[in-house]
N, C-alpha and C positions, 0 to 999 in steps of 0.2 A: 278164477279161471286157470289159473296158473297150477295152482294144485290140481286139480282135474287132468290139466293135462292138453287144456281146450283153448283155442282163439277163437275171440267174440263171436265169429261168425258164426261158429260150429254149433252155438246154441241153440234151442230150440225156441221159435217164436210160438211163446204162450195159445196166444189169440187169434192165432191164422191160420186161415182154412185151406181149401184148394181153389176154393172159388175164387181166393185173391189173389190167384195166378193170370197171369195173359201169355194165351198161347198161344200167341201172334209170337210176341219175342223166342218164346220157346222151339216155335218153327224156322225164325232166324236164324237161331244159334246152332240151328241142327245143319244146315247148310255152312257157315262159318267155320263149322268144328272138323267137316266133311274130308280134312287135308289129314287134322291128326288124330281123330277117333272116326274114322270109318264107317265102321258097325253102325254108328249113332244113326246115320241120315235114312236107314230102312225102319227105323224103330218110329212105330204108330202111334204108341201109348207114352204120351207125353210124361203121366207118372213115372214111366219106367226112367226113360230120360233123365229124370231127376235124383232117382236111388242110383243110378251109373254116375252119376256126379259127388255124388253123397252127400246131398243135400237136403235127403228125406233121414229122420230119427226116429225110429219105433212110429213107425207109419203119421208120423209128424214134421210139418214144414222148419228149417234151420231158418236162421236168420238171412243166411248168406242167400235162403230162394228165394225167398220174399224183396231182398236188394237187387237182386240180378234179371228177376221173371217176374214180381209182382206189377198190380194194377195201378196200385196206388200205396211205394211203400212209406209213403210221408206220412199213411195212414197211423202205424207203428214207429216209425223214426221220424217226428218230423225235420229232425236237425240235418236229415240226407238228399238234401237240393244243393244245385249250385247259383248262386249271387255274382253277374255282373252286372259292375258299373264304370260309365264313362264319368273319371273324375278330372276336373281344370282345377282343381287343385287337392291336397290334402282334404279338404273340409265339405268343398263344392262339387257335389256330384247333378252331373249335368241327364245321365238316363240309366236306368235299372232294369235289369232283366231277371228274374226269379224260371229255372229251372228246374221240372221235376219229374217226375214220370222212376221207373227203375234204371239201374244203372248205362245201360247201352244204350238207352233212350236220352238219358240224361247225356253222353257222350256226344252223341250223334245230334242233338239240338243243340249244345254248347258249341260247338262248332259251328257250325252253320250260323247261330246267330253271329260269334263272331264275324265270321266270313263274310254277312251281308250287312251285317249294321253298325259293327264297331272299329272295323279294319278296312285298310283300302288296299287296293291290289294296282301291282303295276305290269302294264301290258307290252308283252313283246311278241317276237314273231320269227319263226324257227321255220325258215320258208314259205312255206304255206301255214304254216299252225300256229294257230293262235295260243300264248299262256297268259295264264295269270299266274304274277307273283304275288304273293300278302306279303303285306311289311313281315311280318315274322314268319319263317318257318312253318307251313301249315302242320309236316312231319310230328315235329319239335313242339308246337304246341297240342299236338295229340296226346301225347307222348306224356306231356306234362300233365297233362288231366287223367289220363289213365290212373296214372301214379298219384295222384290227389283222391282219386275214386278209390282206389282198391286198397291204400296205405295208410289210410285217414282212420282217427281214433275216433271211431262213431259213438265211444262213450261220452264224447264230449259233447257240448251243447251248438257248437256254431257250425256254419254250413259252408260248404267251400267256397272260397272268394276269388272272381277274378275283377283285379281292379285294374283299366286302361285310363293309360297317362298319356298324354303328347310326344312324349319321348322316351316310354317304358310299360311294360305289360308283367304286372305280377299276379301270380296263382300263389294262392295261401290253403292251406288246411290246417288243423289242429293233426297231433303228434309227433313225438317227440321219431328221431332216428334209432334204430337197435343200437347197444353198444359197441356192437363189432362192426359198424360203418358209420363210423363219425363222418359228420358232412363234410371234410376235405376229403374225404375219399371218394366223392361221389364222381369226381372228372376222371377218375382211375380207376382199373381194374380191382373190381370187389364182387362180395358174393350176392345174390340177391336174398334176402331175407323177411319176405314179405309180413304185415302184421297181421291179416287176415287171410289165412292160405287158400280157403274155399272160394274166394273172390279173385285171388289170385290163379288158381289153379283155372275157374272154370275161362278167365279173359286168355289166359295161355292157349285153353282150348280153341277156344275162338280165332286164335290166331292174331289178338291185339296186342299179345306180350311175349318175348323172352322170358327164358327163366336163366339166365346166366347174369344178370345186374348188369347189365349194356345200357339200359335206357338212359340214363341221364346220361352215359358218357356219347348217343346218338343222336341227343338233346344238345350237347354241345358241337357237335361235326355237324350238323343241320345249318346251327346258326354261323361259324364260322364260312359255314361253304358258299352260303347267302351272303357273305360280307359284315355280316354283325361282328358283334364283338361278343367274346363266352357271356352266356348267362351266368348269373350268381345262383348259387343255392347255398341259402341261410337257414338256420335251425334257432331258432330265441321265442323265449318262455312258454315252450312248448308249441310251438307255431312251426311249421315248415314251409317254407316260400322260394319261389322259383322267379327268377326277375330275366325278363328278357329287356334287350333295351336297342330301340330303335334304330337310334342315334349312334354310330358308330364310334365319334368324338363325343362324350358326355364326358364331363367335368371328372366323374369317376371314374370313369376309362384313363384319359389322360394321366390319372395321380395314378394307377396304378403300374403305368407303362415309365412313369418316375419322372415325372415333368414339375415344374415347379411351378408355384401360383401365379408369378408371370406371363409364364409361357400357356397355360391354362386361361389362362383371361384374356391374353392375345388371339386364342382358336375361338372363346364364345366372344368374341369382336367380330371375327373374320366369318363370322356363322351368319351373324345377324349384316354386316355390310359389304359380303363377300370378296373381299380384299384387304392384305394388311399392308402398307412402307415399312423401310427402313425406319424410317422417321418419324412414324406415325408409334411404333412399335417404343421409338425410344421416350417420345411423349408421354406416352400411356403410361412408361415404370420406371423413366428417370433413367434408364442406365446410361453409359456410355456410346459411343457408338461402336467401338469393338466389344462390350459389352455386350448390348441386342444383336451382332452381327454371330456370337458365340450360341445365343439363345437361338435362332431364328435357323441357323443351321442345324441345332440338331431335330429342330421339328422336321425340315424337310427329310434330313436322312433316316429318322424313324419312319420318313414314309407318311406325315399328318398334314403337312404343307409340299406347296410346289412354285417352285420359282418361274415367273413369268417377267417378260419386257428385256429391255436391254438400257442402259444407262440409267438416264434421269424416270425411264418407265420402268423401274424392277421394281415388282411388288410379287406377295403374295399371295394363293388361294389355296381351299382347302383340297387335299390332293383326290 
């Protein structure tokens, strides 16, 4: 493809007709797109629609039309569904959800099911108005999937994964990052350099993407501004994964803010019994007692703990 000059999507799907279009999504899109292609939304002839995208070849459906407007593109791809599940551990997956349909479809049910069956939302009130928050970012997890959808090397065999943990939400896809934005770059200004630009191009249109490589760093200002702590973005053996984590203190967090296994063992104490002592603290790891008094202070002034009582009642909680 590389010689050619083509990314995968640009190709021509063999086997597909027009019939295995749905013009239902097609009418969607004509509305979605309505901000930044105009023209689109008086155009009757959905055909047309589709060579304005460039997504027709020599009066032949691409790959990328079949992903974005097809009926049924599992029919040709079946490796392009998305797989959630609720796992209680590594090994124990407690419920499954298989998504499929084409891409927008696929977007707009993966959410939702998150939102009603795998996530819990917490309720406040802005006067009279009622919110829901979701534990995570709703933004931020959009965001994430998009970027699993449109960046995912569909040459591969497996289907994108969203696996939910008690205290952690990871999206995985297959492919690898361009060379010219290694994954520390991703929380910093870089360029966007999508793998499939047809896919990319037409969700810009739509209005579900920039084209400046903001996303993951909106993915991080999402979670930060909710009180999370930064998502991770990891790239290994060709995998890409995106880790949100609920839990603001995880064991991870804590090492990387530079806490020692002490003071790390002390905050999942105070998690699970909601209070730690002095005393309790110096039990737990033996030190001294101007020792834990060195430790114990600098969790509260990072802001992880908070000093409560006065004399023989001073203990701690999480702050």
């Amino acid at each position: 493809m590389k010689k050619l000059g083509k990314t995968w999507d640009e190709v021509i799907e063999e086997k597909a007709e027009f019939a295995d279009l749905n013009h239902g999504t097609v009418d969607k899109f004509k509305k979605l797109a309505a901000d930044r292609i105009p023209s689109i939304t008086d155009e009757k002839d959905w055909k047309t629609v589709l060579e304005k995208l460039d997504l027709i070849g020599n009066d032949n459906l691409k790959r990328a039309a079949i992903l974005l407007f097809g009926n049924n593109p599992q029919k040709f791809h079946i490796q392009s569904c998305v797989k959630i599940g609720k796992f209680l551990t590594e090994t124990d997956i407690q419920t499954t959800d298989v998504v499929e349909g084409n891409l927008f479809e696929q977007l707009e049910n993966s959410l939702e099911i998150l939102r009603t069956k795998y996530l819990k939302s917490e309720i406040s009130y802005e006067g009279i108005h009622r919110r829901d928050i979701l534990e995570y970012p709703y933004d931020a997890l959009r965001e994430a999937i998009i970027n699993a959808l449109i960046h995912r090397d569909y040459l591969g065999t497996s289907n994108i994964q969203i696996r939910v943990y008690s205290d952690r939400l990871v999206i995985m896809n297959e492919g690898k990052l361009p060379p010219e934005v290694p994954v520390e770059k991703l929380k910093i200004e870089h360029l966007s350099i999508p793998r499939n630009t047809l896919l990319a191009k037409v969700f810009y249109f739509a209005g579900f993407i920039e084209s400046w490589g903001r996303g993951t760093i909106k993915i991080v200002e999402n979670c930060v501004k909710q009180g999370l702590p930064e998502p991770d973005f990891i790239e290994e053996s060709g995998v890409m994964k995106v880790i949100f984590y609920k839990d603001k203190f995880t064991a991870e967090y804590l090492e990387k803010l530079g806490f020692n296994e002490r003071q790390i063992k002390a905050v999942m104490y105070v998690k699970v019994k909601g209070r730690i002592t002095n005393k309790e603290y110096r039990e737990m790891t033996g030190l001294s007692d101007e020792g834990a008094r060195i430790d114990v202070n600098e969790l509260v002034e990072k802001g992880v703990l908070f000093l409560k009582g006065r004399g023989r009642n001073v203990h701690y909680v999480l702050k």
